[in-house]
TORPATOR-895438 format. One record per residue (C-alpha): residue number from 0; x, y, z; residue in one letter. Coordinates in nm, 2 decimals, padded with zeros to 4 digits. Layout:
BEGIN
<rec nr="NUM" X="X" Y="Y" Z="Z" rest="A"/>
...
***
This chain:
BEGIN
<rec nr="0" X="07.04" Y="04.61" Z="-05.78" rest="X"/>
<rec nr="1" X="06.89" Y="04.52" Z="-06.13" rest="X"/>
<rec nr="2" X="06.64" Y="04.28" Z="-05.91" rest="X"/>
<rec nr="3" X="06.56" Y="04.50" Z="-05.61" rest="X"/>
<rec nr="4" X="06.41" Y="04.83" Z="-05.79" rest="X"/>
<rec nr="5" X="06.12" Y="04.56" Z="-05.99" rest="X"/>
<rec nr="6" X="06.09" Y="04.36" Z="-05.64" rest="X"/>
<rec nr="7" X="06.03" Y="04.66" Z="-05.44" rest="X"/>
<rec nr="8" X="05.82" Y="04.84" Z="-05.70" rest="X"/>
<rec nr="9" X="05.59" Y="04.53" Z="-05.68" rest="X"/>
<rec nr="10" X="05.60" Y="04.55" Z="-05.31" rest="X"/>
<rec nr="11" X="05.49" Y="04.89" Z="-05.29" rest="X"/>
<rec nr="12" X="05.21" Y="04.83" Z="-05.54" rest="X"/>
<rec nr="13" X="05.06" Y="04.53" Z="-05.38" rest="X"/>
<rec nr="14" X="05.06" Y="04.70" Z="-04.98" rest="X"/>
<rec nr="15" X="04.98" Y="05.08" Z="-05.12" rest="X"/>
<rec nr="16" X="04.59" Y="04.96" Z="-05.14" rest="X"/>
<rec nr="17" X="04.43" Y="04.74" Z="-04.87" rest="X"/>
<rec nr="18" X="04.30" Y="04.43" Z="-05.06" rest="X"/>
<rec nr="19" X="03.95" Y="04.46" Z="-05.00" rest="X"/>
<rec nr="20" X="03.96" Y="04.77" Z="-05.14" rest="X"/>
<rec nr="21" X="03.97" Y="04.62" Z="-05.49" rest="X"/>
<rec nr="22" X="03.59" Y="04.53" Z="-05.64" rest="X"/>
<rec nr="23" X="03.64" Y="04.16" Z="-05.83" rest="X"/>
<rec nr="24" X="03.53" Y="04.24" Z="-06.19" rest="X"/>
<rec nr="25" X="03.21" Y="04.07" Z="-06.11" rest="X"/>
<rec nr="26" X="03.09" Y="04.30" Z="-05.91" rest="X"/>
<rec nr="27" X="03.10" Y="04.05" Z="-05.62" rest="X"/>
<rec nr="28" X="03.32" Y="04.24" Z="-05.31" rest="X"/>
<rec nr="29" X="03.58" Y="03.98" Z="-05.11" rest="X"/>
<rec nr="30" X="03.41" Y="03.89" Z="-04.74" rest="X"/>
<rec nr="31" X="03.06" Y="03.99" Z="-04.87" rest="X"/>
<rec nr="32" X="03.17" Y="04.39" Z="-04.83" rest="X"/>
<rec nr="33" X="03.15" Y="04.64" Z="-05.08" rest="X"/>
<rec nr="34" X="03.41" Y="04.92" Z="-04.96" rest="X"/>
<rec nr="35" X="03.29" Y="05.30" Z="-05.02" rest="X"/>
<rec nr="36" X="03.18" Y="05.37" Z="-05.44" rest="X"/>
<rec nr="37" X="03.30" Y="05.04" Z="-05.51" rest="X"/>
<rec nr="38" X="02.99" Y="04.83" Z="-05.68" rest="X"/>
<rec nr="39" X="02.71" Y="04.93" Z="-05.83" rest="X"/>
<rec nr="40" X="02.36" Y="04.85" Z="-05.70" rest="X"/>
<rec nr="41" X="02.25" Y="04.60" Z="-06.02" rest="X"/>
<rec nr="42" X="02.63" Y="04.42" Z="-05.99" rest="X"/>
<rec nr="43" X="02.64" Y="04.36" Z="-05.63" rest="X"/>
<rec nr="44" X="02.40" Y="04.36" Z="-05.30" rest="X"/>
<rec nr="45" X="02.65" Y="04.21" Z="-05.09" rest="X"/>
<rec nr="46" X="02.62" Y="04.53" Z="-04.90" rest="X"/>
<rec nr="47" X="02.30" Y="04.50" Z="-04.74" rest="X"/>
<rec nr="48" X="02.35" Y="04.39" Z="-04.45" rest="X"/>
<rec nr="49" X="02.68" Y="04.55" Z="-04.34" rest="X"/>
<rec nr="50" X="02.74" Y="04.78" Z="-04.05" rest="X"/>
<rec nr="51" X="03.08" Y="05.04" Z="-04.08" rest="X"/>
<rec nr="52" X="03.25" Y="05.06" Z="-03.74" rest="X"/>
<rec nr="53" X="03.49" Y="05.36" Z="-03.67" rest="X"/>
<rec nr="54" X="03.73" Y="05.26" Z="-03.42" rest="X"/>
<rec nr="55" X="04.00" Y="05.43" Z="-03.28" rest="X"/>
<rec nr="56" X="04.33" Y="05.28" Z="-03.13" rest="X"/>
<rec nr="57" X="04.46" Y="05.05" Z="-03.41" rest="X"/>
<rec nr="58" X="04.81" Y="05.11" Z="-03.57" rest="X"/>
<rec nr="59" X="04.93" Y="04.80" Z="-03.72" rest="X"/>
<rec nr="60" X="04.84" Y="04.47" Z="-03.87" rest="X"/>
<rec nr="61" X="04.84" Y="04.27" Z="-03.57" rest="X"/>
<rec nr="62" X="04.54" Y="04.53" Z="-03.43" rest="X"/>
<rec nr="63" X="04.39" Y="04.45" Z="-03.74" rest="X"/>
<rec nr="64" X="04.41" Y="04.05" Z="-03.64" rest="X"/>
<rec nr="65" X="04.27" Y="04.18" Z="-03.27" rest="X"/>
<rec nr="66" X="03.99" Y="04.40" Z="-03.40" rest="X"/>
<rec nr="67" X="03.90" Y="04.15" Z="-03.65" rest="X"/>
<rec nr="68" X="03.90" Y="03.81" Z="-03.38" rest="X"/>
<rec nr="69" X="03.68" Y="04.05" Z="-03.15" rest="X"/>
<rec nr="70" X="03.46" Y="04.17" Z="-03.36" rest="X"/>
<rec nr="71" X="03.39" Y="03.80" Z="-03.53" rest="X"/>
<rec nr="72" X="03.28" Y="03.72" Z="-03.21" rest="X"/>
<rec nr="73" X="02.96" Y="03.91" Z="-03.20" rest="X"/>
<rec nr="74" X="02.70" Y="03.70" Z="-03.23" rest="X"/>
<rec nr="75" X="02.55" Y="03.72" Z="-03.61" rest="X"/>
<rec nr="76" X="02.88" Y="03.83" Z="-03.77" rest="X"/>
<rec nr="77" X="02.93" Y="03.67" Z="-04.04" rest="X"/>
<rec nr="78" X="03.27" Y="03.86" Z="-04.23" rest="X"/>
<rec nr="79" X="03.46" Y="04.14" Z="-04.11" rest="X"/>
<rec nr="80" X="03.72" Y="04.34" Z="-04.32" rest="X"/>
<rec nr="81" X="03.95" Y="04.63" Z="-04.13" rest="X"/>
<rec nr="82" X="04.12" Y="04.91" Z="-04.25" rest="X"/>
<rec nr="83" X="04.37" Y="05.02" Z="-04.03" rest="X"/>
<rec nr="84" X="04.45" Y="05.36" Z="-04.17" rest="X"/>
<rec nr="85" X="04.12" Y="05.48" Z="-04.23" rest="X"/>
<rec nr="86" X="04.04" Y="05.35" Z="-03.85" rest="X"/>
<rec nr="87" X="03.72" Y="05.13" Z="-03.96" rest="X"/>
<rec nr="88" X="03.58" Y="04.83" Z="-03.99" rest="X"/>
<rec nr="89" X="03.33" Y="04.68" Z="-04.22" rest="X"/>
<rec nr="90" X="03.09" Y="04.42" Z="-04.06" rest="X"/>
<rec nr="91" X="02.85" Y="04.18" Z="-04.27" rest="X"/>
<rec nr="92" X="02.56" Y="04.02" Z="-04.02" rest="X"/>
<rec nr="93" X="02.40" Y="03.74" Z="-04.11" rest="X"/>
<rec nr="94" X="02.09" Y="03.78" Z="-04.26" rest="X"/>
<rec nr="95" X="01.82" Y="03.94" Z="-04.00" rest="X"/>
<rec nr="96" X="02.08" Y="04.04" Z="-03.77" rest="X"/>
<rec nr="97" X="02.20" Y="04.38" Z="-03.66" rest="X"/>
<rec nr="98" X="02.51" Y="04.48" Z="-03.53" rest="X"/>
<rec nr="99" X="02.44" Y="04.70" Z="-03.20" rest="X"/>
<rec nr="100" X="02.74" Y="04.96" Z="-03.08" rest="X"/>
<rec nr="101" X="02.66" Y="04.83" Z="-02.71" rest="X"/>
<rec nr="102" X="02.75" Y="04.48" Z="-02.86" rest="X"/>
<rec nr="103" X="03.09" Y="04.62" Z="-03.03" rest="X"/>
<rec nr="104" X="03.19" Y="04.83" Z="-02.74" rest="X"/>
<rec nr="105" X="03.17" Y="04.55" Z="-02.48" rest="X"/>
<rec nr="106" X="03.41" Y="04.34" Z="-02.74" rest="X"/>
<rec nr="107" X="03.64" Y="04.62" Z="-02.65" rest="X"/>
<rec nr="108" X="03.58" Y="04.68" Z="-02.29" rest="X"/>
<rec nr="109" X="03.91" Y="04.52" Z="-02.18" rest="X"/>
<rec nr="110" X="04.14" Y="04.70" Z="-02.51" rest="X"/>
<rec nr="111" X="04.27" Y="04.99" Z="-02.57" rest="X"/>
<rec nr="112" X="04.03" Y="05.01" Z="-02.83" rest="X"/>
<rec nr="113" X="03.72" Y="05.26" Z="-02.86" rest="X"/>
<rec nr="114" X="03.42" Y="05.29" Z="-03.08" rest="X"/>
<rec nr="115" X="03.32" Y="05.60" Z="-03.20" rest="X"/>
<rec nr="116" X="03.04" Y="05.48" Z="-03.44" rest="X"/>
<rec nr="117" X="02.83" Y="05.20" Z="-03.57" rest="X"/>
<rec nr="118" X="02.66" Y="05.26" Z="-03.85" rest="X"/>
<rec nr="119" X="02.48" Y="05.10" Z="-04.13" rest="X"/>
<rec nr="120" X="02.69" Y="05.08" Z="-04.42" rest="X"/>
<rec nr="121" X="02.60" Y="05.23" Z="-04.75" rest="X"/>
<rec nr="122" X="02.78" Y="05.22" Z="-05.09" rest="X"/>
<rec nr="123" X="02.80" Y="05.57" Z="-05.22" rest="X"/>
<rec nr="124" X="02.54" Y="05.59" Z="-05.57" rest="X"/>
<rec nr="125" X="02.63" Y="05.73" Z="-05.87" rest="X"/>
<rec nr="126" X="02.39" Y="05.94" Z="-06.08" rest="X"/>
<rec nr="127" X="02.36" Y="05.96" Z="-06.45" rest="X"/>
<rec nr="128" X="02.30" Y="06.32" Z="-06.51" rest="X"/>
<rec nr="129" X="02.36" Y="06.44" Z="-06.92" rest="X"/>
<rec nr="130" X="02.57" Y="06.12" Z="-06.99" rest="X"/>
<rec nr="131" X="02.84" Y="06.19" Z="-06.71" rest="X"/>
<rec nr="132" X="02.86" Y="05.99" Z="-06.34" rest="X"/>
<rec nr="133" X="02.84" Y="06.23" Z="-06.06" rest="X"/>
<rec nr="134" X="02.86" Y="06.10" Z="-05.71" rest="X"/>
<rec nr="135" X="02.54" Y="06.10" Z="-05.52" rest="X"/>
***
């Protein structure tokens, strides 16, 4: 009992937030995406060419694996990272390349997945406004 409550305590810990969803301290995001208020323009521009995909459907990690082997198939894609609870996807093009929602869709034509929305992703700003951070 005295090894289960520290072994399930680190379980919980490690799976409570997706992994992508932690910035690396030098500002450089895993997979080349920058996950919602996580870097700061001057730290990190891995963002700039990454498209945010809402997708409905998924409820477990092996729809992550299927949304994530479809979507790398796109021509241009160069990382994808997929949250399953917040039902989207991040997508990082290689550079010049747009990811279309035509393009997504027909990835899924045969799943029982659906896009809602492709859009292009960008990392929330935060303002300096009489020495406090607001979001922008």
């Amino acid at each position: 009992m005295k090894l289960l409550m520290p072994a399930l305590f680190l379980l919980l810990s490690f799976f409570s937030v997706p992994a992508f969803a932690q910035c690396c301290p030098e500002g450089e995001c895993p997979g080349g995406v920058c996950p919602p208020g996580c870097c700061e323009d001057e730290k990190c521009d891995k963002a700039a060419n990454v498209f945010e995909v809402s997708i409905e459907g998924m409820c477990c990690k092996n729809c992550v694996k299927a949304v994530e082997k479809r979507l790398k198939k796109i021509e241009g894609v160069e990382s994808v990272k997929v949250d399953v609870e917040k039902g989207k996807a991040w997508v990082t093009m290689k550079e010049g390349k747009t990811l279309e929602k035509a393009s997504v869709e027909k990835s899924f034509e045969d799943t029982e997945y659906k896009t809602t929305s492709v859009v292009k992703f960008e990392p929330k700003k935060e303002e300096k406004k009489d020495g406090e951070k607001k979001e922008g």
